[in-house]
C-alpha positions in Angstrom: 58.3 71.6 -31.7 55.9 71.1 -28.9 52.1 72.1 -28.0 51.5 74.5 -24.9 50.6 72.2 -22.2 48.8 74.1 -19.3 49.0 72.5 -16.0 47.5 73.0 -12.4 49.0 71.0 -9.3 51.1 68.7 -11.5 54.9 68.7 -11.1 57.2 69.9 -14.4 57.2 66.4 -15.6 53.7 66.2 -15.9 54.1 69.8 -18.0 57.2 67.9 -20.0 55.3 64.5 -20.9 51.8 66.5 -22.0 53.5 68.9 -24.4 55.7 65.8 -25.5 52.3 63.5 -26.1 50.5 66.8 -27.7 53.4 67.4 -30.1 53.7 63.8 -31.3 49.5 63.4 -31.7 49.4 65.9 -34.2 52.0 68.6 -34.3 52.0 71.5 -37.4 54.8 73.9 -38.2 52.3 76.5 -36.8 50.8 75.4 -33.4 47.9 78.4 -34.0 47.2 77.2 -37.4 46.0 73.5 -35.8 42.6 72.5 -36.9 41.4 69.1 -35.5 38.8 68.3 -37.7 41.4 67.7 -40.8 43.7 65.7 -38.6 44.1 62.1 -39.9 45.4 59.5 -37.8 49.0 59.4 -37.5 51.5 57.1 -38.9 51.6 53.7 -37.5 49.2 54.5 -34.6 47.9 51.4 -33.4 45.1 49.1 -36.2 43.4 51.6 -37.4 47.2 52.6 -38.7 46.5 49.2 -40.8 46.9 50.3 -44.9 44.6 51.8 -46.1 45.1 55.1 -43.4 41.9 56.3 -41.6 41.9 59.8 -42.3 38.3 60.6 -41.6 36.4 63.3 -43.4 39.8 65.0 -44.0 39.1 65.3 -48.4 35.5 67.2 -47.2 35.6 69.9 -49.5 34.5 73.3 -48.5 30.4 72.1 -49.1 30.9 69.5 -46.7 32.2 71.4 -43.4 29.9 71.6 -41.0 29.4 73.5 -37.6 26.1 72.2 -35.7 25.0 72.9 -32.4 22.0 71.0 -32.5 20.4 67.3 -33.0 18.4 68.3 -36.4 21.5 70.2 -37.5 24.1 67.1 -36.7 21.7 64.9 -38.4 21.7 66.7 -41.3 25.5 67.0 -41.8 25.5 63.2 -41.8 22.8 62.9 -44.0 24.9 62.7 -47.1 26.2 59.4 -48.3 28.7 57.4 -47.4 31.3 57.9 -49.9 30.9 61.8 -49.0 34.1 63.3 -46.8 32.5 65.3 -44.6 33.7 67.0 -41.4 31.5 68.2 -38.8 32.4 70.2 -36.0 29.9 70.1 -32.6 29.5 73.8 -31.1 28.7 73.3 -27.5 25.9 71.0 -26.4 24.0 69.1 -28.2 20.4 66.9 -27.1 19.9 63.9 -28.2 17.2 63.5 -26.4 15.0 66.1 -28.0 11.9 66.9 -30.4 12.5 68.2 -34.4 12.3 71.6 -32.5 15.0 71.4 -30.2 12.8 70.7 -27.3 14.3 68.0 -24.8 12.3 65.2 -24.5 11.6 63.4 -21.3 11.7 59.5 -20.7 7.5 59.8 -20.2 7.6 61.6 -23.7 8.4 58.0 -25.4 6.3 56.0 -23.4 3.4 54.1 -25.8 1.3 51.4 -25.6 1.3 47.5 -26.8 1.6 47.5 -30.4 -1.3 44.3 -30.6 -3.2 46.3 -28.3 -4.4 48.7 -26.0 -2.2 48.7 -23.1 0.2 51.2 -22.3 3.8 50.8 -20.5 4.0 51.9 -16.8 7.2 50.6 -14.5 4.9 49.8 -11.7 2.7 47.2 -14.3 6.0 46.0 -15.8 7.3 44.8 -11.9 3.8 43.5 -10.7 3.5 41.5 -14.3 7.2 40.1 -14.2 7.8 39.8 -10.6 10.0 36.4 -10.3 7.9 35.5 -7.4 5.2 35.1 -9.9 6.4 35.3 -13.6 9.1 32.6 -12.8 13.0 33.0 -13.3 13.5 30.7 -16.5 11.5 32.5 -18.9 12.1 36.2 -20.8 9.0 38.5 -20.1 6.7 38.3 -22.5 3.2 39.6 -23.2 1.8 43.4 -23.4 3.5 45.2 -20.9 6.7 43.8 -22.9 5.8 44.4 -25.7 5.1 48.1 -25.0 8.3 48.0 -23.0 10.2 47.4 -26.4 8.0 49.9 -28.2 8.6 52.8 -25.6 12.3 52.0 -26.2 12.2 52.2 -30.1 10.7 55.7 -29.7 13.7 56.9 -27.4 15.8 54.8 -30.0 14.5 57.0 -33.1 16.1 60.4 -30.9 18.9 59.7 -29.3 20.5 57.0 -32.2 23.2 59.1 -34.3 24.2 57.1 -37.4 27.6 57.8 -38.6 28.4 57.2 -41.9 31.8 56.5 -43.9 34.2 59.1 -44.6 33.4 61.5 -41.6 35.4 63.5 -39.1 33.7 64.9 -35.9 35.2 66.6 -34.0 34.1 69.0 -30.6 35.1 72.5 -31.0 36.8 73.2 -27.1 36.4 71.1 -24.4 32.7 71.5 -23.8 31.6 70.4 -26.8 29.0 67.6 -25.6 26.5 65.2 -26.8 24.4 64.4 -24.2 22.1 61.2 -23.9 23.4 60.1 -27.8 24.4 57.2 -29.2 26.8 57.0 -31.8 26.4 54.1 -34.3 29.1 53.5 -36.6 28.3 50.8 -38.9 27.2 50.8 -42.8 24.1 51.2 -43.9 22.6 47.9 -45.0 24.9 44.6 -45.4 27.0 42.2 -42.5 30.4 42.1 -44.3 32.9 44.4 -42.8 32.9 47.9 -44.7 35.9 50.4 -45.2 33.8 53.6 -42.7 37.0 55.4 -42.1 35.9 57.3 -38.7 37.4 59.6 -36.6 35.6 60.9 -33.4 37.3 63.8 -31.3 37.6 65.7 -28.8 34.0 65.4 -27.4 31.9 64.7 -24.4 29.5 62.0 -24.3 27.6 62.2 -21.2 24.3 60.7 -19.3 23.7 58.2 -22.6 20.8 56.0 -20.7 18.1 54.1 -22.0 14.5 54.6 -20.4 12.9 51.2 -20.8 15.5 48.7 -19.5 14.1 45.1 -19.9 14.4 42.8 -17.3 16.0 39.2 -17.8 15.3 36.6 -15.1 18.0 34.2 -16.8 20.8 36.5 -17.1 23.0 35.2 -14.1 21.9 33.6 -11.1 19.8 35.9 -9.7 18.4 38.2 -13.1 19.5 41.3 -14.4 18.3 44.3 -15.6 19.9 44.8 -19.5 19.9 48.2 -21.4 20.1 48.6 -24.8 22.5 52.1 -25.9 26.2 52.7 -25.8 27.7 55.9 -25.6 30.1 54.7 -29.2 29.4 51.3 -30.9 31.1 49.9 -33.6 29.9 47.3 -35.7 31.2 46.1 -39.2 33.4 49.2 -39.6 36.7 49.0 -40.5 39.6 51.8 -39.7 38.1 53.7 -36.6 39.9 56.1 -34.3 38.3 57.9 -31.0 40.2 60.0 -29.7 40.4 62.3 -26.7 37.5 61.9 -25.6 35.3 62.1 -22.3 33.0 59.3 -21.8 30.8 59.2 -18.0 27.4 58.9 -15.9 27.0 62.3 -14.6 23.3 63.0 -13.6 22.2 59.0 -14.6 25.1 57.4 -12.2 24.4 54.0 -10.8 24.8 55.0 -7.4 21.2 57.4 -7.8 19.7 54.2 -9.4 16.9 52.0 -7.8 16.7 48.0 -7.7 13.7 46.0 -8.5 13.9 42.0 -7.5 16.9 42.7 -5.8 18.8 43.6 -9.0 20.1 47.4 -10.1 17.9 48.9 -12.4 20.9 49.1 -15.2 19.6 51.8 -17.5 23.5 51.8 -19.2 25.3 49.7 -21.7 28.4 50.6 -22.6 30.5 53.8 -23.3 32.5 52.7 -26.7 31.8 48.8 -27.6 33.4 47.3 -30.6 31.5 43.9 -31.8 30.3 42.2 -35.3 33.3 42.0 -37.0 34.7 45.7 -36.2 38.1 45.9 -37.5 41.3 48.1 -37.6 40.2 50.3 -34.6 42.4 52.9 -32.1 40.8 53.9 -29.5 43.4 57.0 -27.8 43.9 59.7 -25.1 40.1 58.9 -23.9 38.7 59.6 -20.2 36.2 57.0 -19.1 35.0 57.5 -16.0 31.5 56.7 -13.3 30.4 53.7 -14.9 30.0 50.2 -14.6 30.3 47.6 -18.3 32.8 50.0 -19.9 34.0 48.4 -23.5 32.8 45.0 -24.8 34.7 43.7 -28.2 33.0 40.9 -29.3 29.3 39.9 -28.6 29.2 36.6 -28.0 30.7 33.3 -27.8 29.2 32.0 -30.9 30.3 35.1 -32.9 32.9 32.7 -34.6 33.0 35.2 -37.6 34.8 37.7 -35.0 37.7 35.3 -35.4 40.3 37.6 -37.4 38.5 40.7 -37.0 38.2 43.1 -33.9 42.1 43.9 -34.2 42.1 47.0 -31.3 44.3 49.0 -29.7 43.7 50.9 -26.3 46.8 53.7 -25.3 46.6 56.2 -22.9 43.1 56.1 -22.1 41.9 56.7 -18.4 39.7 54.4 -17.0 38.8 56.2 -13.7 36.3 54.2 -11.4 35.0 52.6 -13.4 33.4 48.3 -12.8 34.2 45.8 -15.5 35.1 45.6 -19.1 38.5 47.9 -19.6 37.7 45.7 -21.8 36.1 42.4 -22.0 37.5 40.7 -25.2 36.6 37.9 -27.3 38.4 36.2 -30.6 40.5 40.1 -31.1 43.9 40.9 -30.8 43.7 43.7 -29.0 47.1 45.7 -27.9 46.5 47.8 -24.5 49.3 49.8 -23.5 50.3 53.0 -21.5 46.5 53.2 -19.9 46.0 54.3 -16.9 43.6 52.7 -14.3 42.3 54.2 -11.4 40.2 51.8 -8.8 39.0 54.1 -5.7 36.2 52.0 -4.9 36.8 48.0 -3.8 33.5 47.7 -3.3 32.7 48.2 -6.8 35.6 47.1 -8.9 35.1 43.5 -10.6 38.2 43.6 -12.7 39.9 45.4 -16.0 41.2 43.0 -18.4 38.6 40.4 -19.5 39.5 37.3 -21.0 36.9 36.1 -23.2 36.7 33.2 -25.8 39.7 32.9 -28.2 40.7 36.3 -26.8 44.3 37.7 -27.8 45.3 40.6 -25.6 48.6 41.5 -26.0 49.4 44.7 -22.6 52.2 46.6 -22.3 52.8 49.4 -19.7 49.9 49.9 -18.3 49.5 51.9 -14.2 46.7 50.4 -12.3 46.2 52.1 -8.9 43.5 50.1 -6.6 42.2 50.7 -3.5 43.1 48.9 -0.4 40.7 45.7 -1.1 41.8 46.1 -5.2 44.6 43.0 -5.4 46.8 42.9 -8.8 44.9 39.1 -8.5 41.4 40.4 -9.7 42.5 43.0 -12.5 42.4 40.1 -14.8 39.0 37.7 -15.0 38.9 34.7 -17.1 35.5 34.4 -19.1 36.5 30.8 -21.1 40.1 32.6 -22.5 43.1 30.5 -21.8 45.5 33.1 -22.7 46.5 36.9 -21.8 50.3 38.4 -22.5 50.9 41.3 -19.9 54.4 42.8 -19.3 55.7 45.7 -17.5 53.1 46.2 -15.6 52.8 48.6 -12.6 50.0 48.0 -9.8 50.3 50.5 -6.9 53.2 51.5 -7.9 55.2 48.4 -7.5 56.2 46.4 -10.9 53.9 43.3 -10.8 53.4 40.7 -13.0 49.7 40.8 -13.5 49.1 37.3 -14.9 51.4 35.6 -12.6 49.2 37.1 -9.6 46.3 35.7 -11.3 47.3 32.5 -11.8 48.4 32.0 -8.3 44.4 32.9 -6.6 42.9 31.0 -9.6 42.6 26.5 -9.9 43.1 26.9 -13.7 46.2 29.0 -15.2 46.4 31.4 -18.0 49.0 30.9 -20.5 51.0 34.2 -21.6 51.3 32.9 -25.0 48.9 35.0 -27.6 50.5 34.2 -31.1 51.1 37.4 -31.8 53.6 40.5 -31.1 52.2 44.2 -32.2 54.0 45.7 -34.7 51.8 49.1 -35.0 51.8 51.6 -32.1 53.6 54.4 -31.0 56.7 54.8 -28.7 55.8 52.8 -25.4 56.6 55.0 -22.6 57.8 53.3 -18.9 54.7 53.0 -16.6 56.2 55.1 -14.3 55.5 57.9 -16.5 51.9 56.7 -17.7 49.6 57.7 -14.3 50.7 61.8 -14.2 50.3 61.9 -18.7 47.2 60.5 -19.2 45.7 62.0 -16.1 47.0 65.6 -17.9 46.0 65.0 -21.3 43.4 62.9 -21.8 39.9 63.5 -22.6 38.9 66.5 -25.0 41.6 69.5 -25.5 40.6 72.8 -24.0 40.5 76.0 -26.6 42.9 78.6 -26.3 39.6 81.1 -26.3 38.2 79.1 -23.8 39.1 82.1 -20.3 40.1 79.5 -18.0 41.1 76.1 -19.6 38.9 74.5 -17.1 37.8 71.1 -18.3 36.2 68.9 -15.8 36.5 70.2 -12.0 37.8 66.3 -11.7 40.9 67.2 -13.9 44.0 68.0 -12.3 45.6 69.1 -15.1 44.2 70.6 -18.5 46.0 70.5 -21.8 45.1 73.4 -24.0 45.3 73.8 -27.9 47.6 76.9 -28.2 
C-alpha cells in the first residue's frame, strides 16, 4: 500500500515516485493510524541501520510522551536521563532564543562585560581593537573586548543550546513545526568514548540558528575570517542517529543581508547538521537544506586520528538547494551519498559539494546535480588532502557524467576511485533520472492531513502530505 502524495505543478511521475518513497519510509496497514513519533528507523536504512537498530524514543511509555510548544517545556521533556525512552512531539514554533518566560530575547539581551574586568562588548570596540591594520594578521584577538566577546556568546549559548539525550524521538507535529535560532546537541553527557544515543529527529524546521558574537580570526585563510560557533544539528560521540525529513535554512539571518568587516563576511553561521568527534552509525534522509553557505562537516580536523573507523554516514535523498560548500566536507568516514539532489542557481556562490578531506572514504551513487551556467561537473568535487572519492552514475545537467573523471582532468594531482569499501546498507538505489522531481516532492517535513492547504514552504513545488 502507498501514502497519499499531494502534488502541485509536478507531472504523474512525480505523484508515482512520492507515494512510492512515502510508502517504503514507513508504511502501516492503516495509513490514518500513522504516528511519526513511534517510527523507528527502517530495516537496513543506511549506518544507523548498523545492529543494534536506532529506534529512538519508540519504548517511551505513556509518562514519557510529550507535546511542547515552548523552550522551557522542550527542555523539560529532555530533562530525564539518558536511559529514559522518551518521545516528544514539537507543536508549532518554538524560541530558542527566549527568557524562562517565553519572552524572545534579542542579540543585545546577552551582551556582558569582560569577565577580569569592567569592560563591556560593543561591535564597534571589537573592530577598532582588532582591526588587522593595527592588531596584526598572525595573532588570535585577545584581551577584554575578547574576552567579553566569548562571554556574550556563552550567555546566547545557555538559550539557544538544546541537549538531546539518549533514547529520544522528536518529532514536529505538521509541517510547521519549527525551532527557531536552536541548536541541537546530540552527544552524552560527560565522557569522549563513543556512546550508544539512539536519536531520531523528524519532521521539523530549523530555521535562522545564528550566533551573535562571531569572533574574528586573522589566521584563518589568507586574508581572515569571521568563525561562528552553533549548528542547526551536531553530532558528537553518538552512535545510531537518524534525521530525517527535515528543513534546515537562513531565512531572516541569510548571508546575503550580512555585513563585512576587514573585508571578510561577517559569518554569524556554522553549520546546519555536522557530525564530528567520533559520531558513528548515522542516516541522515529526505532533508531540505537550503540558503546557506558551510552546510555539513564530518570530521573536525586533520589531527582527529581517533575519527579513523568512526563517522560511518549515509546521505539519501536530501536536497541541497543553493547552498556554498560542504554537501559535505569529509574526513577519515565512510560515508555513502546517494539519490541526493543538488541544486546550484548561483555560480557566483557555489564552491563545490563533495569535499574530500583527510583519509576521507566517500562512496556516491546516483546523485542529480543541476548547476548554473558557470557551475562545471569539474568543481562539484574539491580535494582538501583526500586522495580518494568513488562516484558512479552520476547525473550533472542532466547529462550522465563522470564526476571524478571531470575533476581529475582541471586538477595537477588525480583522485583515485578506489575507497576500500562497497556499502552494503541502504535502500533500493533509484536511477538519477528519477532523483531531481522525488526529492524535490518529498523532502523536508510532511504536511498534516488537518493542515487546510498542505502548503509547506511557498519554495516547494510539490507537498507530500500524511493521509
Amino acid at each position: 500500500m502507498s501514502l497519499p502524495c499531494r502534488v502541485s505543478r509536478k507531472s504523474m511521475l512525480v505523484k508515482i515516485v512520492c507515494a512510492v518513497a512515502l510508502s517504503a519510509a514507513a508504511a502501516t496497514d492503516d495509513a490514518h493510524a500513522r504516528d511519526l513519533g513511534h517510527e523507528m528507523l527502517p530495516a537496513n536504512d543506511g549506518w544507523a541501520a548498523d545492529p543494534p537498530a536506532t529506534t529512538g524514543g519508540a519504548a517511551a511509555d505513556a509518562q514519557h510522551v510529550f507535546v511542547v510548544s515552548d523552550r522551557q517545556q522542550l527542555v523539560a521533556a529532555l530533562a530525564f536521563p539518558d536511559a529514559t525512552p522518551k518521545i516528544i512531539y514539537v507543536s508549532g514554533r518554538i524560541e530558542a532564543n527566549a527568557d524562562d518566560n517565553g519572552q524572545p530575547l534579542q542579540c543585545s539581551d546577552y551582551i556582558t562585560s569582560d569577565p577580569q574586568g569592567t569592560e563591556v562588548y560593543s561591535l564597534s570596540a571589537y573592530l577598532a581593537v582588532y582591526d588587522p591594520a593595527t592588531w596584526g594578521t598572525t595573532t588570535l584577538p585577545s584581551g577584554p573586548q575578547e574576552r567579553a566577546r566569548a562571554a556574550s556568546q556563552l550567555l546566547q549559548q545557555a538559550r539557544m543550546r538544546i541537549r538531546i539525550g539518549a533514547n529520544t524521538t522528536i518529532v514536529g507535529l505538521g509541517a510547521n513545526a519549527e525551532i527557531h535560532g536552536g541548536w541541537f546537541d546530540i552527544r552524552p553527557t560527560s565522557g569522549p568514548v563513543t556512546a550508544e544515543m539512539n536519536v531520531i529527529v523528524r519532521n521539523l524546521n530549523f530555521r535562522d540558528v545564528f550566533d551573535c558574537f562571531p569572533q574574528w580570526d586573522p589566521t584563518d585563510g589568507s586574508s581572515g575570517n569571521w568563525n561562528s560557533a552553533y549548528d542547526a544539528i551536531s553530532i558528537q560521540h553518538a552512535a545510531h542517529v537518524w534525521i530525517d525529513h527535515n528543513y534546515l535554512w537562513d531565512d531572516a539571518t541569510n548571508d546575503a543581508g550580512e555585513p563585512h568587516y576587514f573585508g571578510r563576511l561577517y559569518q554569524i553561521h556554522d553549520g546546519l547538521i555536522d557530525i564530528t568527534n567520533q559520531a558513528d552509525q548515522i542516516t541522515a534522509s529526505w532533508n531540505h537544506l537550503a540558503q546557506h553557505d558551510k552546510v555539513s562537516l564530518f570530521g573536525s580536523s586533520d589531527s582527529a586520528t581517533a575519527d579513523a573507523g568512526k563517522l560511518r554516514i549515509t546521505l539519501h535523498h536530501n536536497w541541497y538547494d543553493n547552498v556554498v560548500e560542504r554537501g559535505p566536507r569529509v574526513r577519515f568516514g565512510q560515508v555513502h551519498i546517494y539519490n541526493n539532489y543538488y541544486s546550484m542557481p548561483d555560480a557566483a556562490t557555489f564552491q563545490y559539494s563533495w569535499g574530500v578531506g583527510k583519509s576521507s572514504l566517500i562512496y556516491a551513487d546516483s546523485n542529480a546535480i543541476d548547476g548554473a551556467a558557470g557551475v562545471t561537473a569539474a568543481i562539484v568535487i574539491k580535494a582538501f588532502k583526500g586522495t580518494a572519492i568513488f562516484a558512479q552514475n552520476s547525473l550533472f545537467n542532466g547529462v550522465a557524467t563522470d564526476l571524478v573523471a571531470s575533476y581529475n582532468a582541471a586538477n595537477a594531482t588525480p583522485l583515485s576511485t578506489d575507497v576500500g569499501w562497497t556499502p552494503q546498507l541502504h535502500l533500493a538505489i533509484a536511477a538519477p533520472e528519477a532523483v531531481a522531481a522525488a526529492v524535490q516532492a518529498c523532502a523536508g517535513p510532511l504536511a498534516d492531513s488537518d493542515t487546510p492547504d498542505g502548503i509547506l514552504r511557498d519554495s516547494f513545488e510539490a507537498v507530500c502530505s500524511e493521509p
